[in-house]
C-alpha positions, 0 to 999 in steps of 0.5 A: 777228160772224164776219166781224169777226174775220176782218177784225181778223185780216186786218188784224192780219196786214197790220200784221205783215207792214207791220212785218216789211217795214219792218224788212227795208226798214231792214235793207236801207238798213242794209246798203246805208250798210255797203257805201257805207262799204266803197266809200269806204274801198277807194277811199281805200286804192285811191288810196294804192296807186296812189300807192305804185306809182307811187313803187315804179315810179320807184325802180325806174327810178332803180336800174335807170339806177343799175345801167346806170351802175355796170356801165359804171364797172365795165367801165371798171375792167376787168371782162370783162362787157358789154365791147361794151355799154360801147365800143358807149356810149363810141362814141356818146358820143364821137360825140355830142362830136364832133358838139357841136364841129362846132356850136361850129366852125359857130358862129364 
């Protein structure tokens, strides 16, 4: 008799334990959909990140040849600052002229 209540014992605690490693098991799997979900999530707010710097890149860029330009409209307006700068690109202008009139010359 006696080891039959030691068998029922045993395996009532078996059970238990199955049913707390199912519950841990369905935790775990739980835990794992959470974080797939977060993957997902900063992946897709990764990718609009990465589109916002490329657009934040290219603005800068823009403005940056903006400002180029606007130094030299001011130079050419008779601001002291960056003189050399603007003469060194008024002289390759120039020569980048006279360099397409000698084509044309060549041409004909």
């Amino acid at each position: 008799m006696y080891e039959v209540g030691y068998y029922f014992l045993m395996m009532e605690k078996n059970e238990t334990g199955i049913v707390v490693l199912e519950q841990k098991i369905i935790d775990l799997l739980n835990k794992l959909k959470g974080n797939h979900l977060d993957l997902v999530t900063f992946q897709d707010e990764n990718e609009v990140l990465k589109t916002q710097n490329i657009s934040l890149e290219q603005q800068l860029s823009s403005l940056q040849e903006e400002n180029k330009s606007l130094k030299i409209a001011n130079n050419l307006l008779g601001s002291n600052e960056g003189t050399q700068e603007t003469k060194s690109k008024i002289n390759n202008l120039i020569k980048e002229v006279e360099n397409c009139i000698q084509q044309v010359s060549e041409m004909n």
